[in-house]
MMTF fields as JSON, N, C-alpha, C and O atoms, coordinates in Angstrom:
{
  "mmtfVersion": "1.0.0",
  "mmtfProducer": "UNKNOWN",
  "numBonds": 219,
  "numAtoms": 220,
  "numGroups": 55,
  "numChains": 1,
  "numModels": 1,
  "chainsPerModel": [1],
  "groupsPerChain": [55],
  "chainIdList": ["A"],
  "bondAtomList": [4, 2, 8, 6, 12, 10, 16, 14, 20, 18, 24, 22, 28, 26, 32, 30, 36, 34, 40, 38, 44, 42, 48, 46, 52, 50, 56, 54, 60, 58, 64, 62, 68, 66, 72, 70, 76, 74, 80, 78, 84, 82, 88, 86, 92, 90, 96, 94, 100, 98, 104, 102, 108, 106, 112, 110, 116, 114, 120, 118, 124, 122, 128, 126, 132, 130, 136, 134, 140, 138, 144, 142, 148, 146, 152, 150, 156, 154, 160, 158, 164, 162, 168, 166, 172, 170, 176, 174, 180, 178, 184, 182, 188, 186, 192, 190, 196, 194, 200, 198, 204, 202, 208, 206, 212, 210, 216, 214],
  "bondOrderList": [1, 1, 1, 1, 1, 1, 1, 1, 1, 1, 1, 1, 1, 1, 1, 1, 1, 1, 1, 1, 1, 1, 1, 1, 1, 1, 1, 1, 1, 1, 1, 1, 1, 1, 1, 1, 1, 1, 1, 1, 1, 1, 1, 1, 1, 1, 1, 1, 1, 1, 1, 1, 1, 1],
  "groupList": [{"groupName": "UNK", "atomNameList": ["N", "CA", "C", "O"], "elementList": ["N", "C", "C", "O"], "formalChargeList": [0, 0, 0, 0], "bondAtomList": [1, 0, 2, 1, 3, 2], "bondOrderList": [1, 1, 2], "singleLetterCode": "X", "chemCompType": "L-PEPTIDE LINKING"}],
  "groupTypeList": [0, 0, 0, 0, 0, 0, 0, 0, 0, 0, 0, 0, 0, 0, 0, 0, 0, 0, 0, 0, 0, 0, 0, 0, 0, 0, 0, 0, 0, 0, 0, 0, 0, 0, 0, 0, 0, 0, 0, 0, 0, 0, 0, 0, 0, 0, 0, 0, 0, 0, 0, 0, 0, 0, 0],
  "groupIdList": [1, 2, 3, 4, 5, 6, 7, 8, 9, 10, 11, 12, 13, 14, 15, 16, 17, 18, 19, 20, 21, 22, 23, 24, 25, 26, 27, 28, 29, 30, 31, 32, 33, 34, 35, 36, 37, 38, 39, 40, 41, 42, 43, 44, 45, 46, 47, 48, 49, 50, 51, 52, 53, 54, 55],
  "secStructList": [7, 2, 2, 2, 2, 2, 2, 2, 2, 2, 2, 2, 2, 2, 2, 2, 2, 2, 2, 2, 2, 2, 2, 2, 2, 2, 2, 2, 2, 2, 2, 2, 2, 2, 2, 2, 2, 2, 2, 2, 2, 2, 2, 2, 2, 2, 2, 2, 2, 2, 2, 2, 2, 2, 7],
  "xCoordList": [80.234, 80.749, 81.255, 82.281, 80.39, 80.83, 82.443, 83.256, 82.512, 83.755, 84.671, 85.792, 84.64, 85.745, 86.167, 87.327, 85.118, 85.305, 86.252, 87.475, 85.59, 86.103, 87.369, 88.11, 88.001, 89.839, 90.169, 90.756, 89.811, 90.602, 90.405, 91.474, 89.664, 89.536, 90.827, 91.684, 90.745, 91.869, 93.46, 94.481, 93.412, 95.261, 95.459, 96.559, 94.287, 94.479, 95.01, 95.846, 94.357, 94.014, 95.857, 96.642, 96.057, 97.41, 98.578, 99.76, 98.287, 99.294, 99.843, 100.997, 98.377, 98.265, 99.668, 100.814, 99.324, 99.834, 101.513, 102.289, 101.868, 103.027, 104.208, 105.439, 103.075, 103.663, 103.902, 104.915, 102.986, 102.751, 104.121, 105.005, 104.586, 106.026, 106.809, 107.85, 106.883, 108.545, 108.566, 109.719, 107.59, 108.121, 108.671, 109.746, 107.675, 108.347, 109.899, 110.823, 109.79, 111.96, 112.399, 113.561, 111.945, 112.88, 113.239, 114.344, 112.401, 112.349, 113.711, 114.633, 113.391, 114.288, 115.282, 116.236, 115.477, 117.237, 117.688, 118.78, 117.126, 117.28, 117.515, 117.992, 117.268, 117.763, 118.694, 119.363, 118.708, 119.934, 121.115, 122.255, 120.976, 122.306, 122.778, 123.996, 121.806, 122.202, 123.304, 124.434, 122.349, 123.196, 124.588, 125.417, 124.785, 125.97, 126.931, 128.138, 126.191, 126.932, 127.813, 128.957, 126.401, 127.17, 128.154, 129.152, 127.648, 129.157, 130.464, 131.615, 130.186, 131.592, 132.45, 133.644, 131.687, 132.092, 132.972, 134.059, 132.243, 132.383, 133.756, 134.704, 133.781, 135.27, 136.022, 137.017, 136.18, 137.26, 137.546, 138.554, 136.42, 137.054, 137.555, 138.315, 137.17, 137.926, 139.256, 140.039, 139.791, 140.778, 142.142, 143.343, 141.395, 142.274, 142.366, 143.029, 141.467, 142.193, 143.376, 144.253, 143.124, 144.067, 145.399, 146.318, 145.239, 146.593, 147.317, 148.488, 146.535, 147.282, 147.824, 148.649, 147.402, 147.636, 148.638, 149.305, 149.01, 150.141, 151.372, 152.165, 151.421, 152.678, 153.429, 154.448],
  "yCoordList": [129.996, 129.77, 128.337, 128.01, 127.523, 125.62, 125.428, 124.685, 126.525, 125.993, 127.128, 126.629, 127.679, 128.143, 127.387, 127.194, 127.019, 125.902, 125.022, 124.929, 124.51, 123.068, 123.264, 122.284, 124.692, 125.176, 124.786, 123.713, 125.688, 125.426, 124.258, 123.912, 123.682, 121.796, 121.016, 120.311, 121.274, 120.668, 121.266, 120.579, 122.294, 122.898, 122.484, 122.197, 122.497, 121.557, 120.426, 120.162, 119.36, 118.256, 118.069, 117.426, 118.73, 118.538, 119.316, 119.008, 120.182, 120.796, 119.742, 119.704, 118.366, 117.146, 116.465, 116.464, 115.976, 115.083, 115.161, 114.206, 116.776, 117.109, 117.102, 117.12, 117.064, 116.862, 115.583, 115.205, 114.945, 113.036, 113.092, 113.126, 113.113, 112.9, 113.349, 112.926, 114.215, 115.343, 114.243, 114.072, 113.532, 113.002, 111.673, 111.074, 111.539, 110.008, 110.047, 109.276, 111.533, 111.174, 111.522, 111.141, 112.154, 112.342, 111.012, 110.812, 110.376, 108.84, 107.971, 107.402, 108.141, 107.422, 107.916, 107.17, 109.155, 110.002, 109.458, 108.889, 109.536, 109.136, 107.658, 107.643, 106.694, 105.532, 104.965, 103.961, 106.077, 105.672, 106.559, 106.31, 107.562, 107.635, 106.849, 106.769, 106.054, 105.39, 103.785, 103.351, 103.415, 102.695, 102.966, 102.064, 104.301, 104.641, 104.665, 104.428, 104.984, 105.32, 103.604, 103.289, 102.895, 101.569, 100.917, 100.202, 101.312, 100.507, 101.733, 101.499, 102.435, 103.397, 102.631, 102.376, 102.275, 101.825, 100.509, 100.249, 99.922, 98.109, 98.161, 97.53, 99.343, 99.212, 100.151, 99.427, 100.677, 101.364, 99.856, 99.153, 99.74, 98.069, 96.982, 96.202, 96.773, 96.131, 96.522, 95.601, 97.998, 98.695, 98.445, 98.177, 98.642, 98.318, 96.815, 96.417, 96.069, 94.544, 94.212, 93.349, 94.989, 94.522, 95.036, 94.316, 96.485, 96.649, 95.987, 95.701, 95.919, 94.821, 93.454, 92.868, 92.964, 91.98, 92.015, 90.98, 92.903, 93.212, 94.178, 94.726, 94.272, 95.079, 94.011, 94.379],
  "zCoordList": [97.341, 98.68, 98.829, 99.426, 98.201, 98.05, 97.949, 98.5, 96.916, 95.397, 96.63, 96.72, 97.031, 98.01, 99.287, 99.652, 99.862, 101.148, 100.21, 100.32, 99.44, 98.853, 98.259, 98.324, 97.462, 97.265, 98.468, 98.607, 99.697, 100.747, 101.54, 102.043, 101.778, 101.948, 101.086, 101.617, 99.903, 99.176, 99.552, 99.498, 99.829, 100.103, 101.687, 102.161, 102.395, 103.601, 103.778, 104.643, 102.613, 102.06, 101.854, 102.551, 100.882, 99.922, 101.291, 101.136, 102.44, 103.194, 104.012, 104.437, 104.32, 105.505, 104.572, 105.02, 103.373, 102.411, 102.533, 102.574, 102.583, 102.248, 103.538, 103.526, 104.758, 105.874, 106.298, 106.888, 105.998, 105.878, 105.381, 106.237, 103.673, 103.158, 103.428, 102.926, 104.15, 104.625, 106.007, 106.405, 106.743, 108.202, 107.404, 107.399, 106.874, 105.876, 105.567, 105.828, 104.754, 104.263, 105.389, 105.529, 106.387, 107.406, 108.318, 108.823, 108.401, 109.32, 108.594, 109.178, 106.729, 106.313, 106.169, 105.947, 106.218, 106.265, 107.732, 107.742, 108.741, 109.537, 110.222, 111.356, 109.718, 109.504, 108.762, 109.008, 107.288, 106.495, 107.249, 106.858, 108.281, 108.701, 109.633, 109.791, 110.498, 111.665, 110.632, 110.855, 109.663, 109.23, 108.361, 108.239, 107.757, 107.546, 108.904, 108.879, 110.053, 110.817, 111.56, 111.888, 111.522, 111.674, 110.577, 110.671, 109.809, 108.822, 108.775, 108.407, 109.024, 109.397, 110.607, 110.456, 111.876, 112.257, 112.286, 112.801, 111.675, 111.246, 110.763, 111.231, 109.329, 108.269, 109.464, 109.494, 109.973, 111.279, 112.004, 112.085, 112.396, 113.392, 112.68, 113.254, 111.242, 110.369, 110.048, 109.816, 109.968, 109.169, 111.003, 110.964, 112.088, 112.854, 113.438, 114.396, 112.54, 112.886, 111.576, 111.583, 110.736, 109.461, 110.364, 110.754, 110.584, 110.922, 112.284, 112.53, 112.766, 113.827, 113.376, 114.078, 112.287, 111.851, 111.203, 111.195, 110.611, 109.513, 110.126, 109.36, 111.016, 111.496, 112.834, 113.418]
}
């Protein structure tokens, strides 16, 4: 009965773990798009100062 509590204690154990890392990459997918999203911006506001400059 020990060695069965204690399997399922551990897939608990390892279900906590796996949810811990999926919020983890999600936080950082989520920050690495905000900053793609700012430098998208940046080279657009760069790409229309060039052309103002050059025409």
């Amino acid at each position: 009965m020990f060695l069965i509590k204690m399997i399922f204690g551990m897939q608990k154990w390892c279900l906590k773990q796996q949810i811990k890392m999926a919020k983890a990459l999600r936080e950082a997918n989520i920050e690495a798009i905000a900053k793609m999203r700012e430098d998208i911006l940046t080279l657009e506001d760069e790409n229309a100062e060039l052309g103002r400059k050059y025409l």
